[in-house]
VOSELO-401159 format. One record per residue: x, y, z of N, C-alpha, C, O in turn; residue in one letter. Coordinates in nm, 3 decimals. Atoms other than C-alpha are relative to their C-alpha. Layout:
       n_X       n_Y       n_Z      ca_X      ca_Y      ca_Z       c_X       c_Y       c_Z       o_X       o_Y       o_Z   res
         X         Y         Z         X         Y         Z         X         Y         Z         X         Y         Z     a
...
% end
This chain:
       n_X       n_Y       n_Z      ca_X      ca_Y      ca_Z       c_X       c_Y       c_Z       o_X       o_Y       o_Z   res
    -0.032    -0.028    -0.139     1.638     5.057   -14.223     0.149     0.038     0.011     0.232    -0.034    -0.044     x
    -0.135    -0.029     0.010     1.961     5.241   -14.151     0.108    -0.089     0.039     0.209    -0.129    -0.019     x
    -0.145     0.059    -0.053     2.138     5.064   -13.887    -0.030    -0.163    -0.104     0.081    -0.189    -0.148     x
    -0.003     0.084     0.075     2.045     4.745   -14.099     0.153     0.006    -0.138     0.238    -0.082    -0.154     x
    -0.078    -0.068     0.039     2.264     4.954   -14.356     0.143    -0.008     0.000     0.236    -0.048    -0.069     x
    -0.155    -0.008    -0.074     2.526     5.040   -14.118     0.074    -0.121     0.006     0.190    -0.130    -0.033     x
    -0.034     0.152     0.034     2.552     4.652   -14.087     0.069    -0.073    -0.028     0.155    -0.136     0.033     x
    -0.042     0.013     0.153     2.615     4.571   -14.413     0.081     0.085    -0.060     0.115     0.039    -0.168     x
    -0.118    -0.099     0.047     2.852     4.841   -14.502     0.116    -0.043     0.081     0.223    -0.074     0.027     x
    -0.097     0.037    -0.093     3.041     4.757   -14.168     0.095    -0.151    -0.053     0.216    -0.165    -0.066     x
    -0.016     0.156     0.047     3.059     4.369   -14.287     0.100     0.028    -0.118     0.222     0.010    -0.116     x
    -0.087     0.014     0.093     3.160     4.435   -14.609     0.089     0.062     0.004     0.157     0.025    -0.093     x
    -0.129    -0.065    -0.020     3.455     4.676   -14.508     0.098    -0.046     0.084     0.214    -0.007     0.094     x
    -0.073     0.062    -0.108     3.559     4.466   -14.247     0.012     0.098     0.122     0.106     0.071     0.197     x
    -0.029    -0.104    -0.128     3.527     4.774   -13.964    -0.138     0.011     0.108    -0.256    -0.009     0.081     x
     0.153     0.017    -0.117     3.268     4.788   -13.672    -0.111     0.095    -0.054    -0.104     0.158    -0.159     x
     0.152    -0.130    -0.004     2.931     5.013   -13.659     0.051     0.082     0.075    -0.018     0.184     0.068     x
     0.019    -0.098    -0.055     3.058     5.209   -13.450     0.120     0.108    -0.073     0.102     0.229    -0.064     x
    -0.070    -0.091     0.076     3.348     5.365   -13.659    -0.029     0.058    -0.100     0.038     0.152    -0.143     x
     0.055    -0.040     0.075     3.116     5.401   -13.913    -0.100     0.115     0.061    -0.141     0.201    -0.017     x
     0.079    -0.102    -0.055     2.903     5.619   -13.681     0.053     0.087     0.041    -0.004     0.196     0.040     x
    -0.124    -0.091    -0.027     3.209     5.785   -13.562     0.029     0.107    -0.065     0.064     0.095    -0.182     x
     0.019    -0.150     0.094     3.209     6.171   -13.660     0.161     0.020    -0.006     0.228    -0.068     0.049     x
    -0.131    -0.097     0.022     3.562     6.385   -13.742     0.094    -0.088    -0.037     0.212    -0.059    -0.014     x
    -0.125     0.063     0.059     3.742     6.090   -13.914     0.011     0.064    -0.160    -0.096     0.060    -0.220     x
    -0.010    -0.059     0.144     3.864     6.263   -14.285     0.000    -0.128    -0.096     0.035    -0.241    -0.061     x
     0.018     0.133     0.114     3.819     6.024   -14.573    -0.018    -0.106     0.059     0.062    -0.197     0.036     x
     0.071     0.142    -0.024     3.618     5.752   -14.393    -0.084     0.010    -0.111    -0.170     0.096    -0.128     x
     0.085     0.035     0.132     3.488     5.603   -14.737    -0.126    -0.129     0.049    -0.231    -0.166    -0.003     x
     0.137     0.111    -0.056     3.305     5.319   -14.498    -0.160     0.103     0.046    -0.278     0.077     0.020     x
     0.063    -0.093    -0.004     3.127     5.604   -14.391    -0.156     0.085    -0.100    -0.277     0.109    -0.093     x
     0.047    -0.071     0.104     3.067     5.779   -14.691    -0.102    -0.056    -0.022    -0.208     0.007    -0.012     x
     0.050     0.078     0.093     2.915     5.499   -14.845    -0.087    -0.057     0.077    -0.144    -0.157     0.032     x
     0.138     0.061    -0.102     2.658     5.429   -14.536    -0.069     0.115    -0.037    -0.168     0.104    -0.109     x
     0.129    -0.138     0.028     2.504     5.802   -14.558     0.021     0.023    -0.156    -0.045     0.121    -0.192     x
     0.158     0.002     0.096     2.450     5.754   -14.928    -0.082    -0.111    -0.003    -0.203    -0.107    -0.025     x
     0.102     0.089     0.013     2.339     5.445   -14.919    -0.140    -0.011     0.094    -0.253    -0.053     0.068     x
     0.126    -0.059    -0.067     2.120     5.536   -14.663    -0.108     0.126    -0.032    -0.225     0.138     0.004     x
     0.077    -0.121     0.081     1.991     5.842   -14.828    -0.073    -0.079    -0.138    -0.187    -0.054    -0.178     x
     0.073     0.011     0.098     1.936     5.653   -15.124    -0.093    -0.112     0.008    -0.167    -0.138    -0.088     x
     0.083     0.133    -0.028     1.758     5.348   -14.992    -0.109     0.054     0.130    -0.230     0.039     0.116     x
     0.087     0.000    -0.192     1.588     5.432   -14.611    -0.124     0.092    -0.060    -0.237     0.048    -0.041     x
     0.103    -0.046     0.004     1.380     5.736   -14.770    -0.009     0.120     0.070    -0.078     0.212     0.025     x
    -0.012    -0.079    -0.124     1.455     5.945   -14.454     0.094     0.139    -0.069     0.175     0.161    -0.158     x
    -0.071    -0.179     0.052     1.555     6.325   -14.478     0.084    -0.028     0.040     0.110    -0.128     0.106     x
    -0.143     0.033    -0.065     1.895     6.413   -14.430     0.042     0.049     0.098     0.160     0.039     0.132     x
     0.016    -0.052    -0.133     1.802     6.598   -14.112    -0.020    -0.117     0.138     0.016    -0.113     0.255     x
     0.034     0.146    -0.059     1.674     6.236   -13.996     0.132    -0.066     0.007     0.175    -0.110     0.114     x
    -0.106     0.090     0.019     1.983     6.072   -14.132     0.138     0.062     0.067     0.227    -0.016     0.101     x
    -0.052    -0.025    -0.076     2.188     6.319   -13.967     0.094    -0.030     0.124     0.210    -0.055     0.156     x
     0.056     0.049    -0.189     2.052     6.264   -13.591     0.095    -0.162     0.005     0.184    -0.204     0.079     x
    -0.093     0.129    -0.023     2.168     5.916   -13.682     0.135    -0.018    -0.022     0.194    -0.121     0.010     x
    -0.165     0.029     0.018     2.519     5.958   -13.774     0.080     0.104     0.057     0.174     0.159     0.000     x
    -0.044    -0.039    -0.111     2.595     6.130   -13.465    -0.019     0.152    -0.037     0.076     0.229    -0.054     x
     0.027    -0.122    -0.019     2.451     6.430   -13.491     0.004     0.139    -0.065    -0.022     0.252    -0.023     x
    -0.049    -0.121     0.108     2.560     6.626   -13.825    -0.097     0.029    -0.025    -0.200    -0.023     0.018     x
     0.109    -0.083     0.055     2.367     6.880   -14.027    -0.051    -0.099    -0.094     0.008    -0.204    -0.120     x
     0.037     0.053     0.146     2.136     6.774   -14.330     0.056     0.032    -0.113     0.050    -0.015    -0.227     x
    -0.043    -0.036     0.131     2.310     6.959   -14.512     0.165    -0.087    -0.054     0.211    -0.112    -0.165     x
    -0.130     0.071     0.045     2.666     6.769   -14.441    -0.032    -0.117    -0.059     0.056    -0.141    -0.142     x
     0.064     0.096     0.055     2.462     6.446   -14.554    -0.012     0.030    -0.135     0.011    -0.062    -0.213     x
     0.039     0.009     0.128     2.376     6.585   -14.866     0.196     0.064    -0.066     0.219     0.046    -0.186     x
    -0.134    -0.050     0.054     2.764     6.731   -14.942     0.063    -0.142     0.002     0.151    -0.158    -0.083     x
    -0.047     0.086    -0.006     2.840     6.368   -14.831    -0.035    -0.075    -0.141     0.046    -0.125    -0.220     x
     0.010     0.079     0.119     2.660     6.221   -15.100    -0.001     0.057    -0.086    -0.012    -0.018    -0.183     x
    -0.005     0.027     0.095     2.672     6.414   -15.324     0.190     0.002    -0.070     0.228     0.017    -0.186     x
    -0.104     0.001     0.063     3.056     6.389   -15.315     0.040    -0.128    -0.027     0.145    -0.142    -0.089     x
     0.032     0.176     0.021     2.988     5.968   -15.323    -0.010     0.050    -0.162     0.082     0.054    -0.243     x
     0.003    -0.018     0.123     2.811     6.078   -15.629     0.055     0.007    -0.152     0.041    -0.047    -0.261     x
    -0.125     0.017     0.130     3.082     6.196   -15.826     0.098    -0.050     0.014     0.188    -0.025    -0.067     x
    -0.132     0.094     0.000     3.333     5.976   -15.720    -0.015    -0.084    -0.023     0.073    -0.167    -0.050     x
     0.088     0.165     0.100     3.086     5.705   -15.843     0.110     0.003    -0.125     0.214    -0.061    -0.139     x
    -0.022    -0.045     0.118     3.153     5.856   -16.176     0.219    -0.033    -0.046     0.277    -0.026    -0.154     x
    -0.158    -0.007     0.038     3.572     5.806   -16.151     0.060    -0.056     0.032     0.170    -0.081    -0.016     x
    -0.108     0.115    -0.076     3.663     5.568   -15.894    -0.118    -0.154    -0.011    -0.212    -0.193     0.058     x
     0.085     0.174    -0.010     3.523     5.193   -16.012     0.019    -0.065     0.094    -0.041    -0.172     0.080     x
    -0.079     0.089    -0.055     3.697     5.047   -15.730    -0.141    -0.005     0.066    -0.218    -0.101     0.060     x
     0.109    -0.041    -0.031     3.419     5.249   -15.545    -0.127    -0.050    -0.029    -0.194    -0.112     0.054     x
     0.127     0.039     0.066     3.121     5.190   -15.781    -0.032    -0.103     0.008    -0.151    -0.131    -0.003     x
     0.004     0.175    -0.015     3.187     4.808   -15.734    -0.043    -0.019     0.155    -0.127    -0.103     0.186     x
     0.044     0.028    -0.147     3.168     4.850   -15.332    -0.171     0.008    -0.024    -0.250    -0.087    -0.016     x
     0.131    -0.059    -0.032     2.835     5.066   -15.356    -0.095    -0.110    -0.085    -0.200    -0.151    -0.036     x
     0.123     0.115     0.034     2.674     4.787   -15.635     0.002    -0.092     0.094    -0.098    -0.101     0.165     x
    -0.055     0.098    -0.081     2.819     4.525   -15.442    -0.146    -0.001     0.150    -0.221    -0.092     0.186     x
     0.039    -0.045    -0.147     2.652     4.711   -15.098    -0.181    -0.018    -0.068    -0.270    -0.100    -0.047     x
     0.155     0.002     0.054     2.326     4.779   -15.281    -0.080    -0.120    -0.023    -0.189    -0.132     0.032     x
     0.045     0.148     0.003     2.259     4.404   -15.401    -0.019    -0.042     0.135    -0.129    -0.090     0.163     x
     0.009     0.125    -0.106     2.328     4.248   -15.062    -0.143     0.109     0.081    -0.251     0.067     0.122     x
     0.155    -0.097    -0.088     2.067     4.564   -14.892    -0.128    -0.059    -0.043    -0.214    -0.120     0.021     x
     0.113     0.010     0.052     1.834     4.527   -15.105    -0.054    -0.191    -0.008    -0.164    -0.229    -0.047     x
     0.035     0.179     0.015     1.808     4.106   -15.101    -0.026    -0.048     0.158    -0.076    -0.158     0.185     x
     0.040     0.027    -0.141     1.786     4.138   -14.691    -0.125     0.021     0.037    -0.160    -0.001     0.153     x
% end
């Protein structure tokens, strides 16, 4: 479930849901790291996942993650949030 998600990303960053839903901030990584984890957990297109994060394309969803993706790959600080985020999702 997304906003479940949103939640739990919010929590563990210490910042509300709604700044995380909040469009035209540049390097919101709380962000980032809700629309993949929402892409990679909920199931939902990224036309769906969009609508929910105020209204962007599917296609900025998928540029979102897949620039999560490779920043998996370089920033551990990162990779530690997103396991971190993933365990507590997935155990709710």
């Amino acid at each position: 479930d997304v906003e479940m998600i949103v939640e739990e990303v919010a929590e563990h960053f210490k910042v509300t849901a709604g700044s995380i839903l909040a469009r035209g901030r540049k390097r919101n990584t709380e962000r980032d790291a809700a629309i993949y984890l929402s892409r990679e957990l909920s199931g939902l297109s990224g036309q769906a996942l969009g609508r929910h994060f105020g209204g962007i394309s599917g296609a900025n969803i998928t540029m979102r993650f897949n620039k999560v993706s490779r920043s998996l790959k370089k920033d551990r600080k990162l990779a530690k949030h997103i396991k971190s985020l993933r365990r507590r999702i997935k155990n709710n």
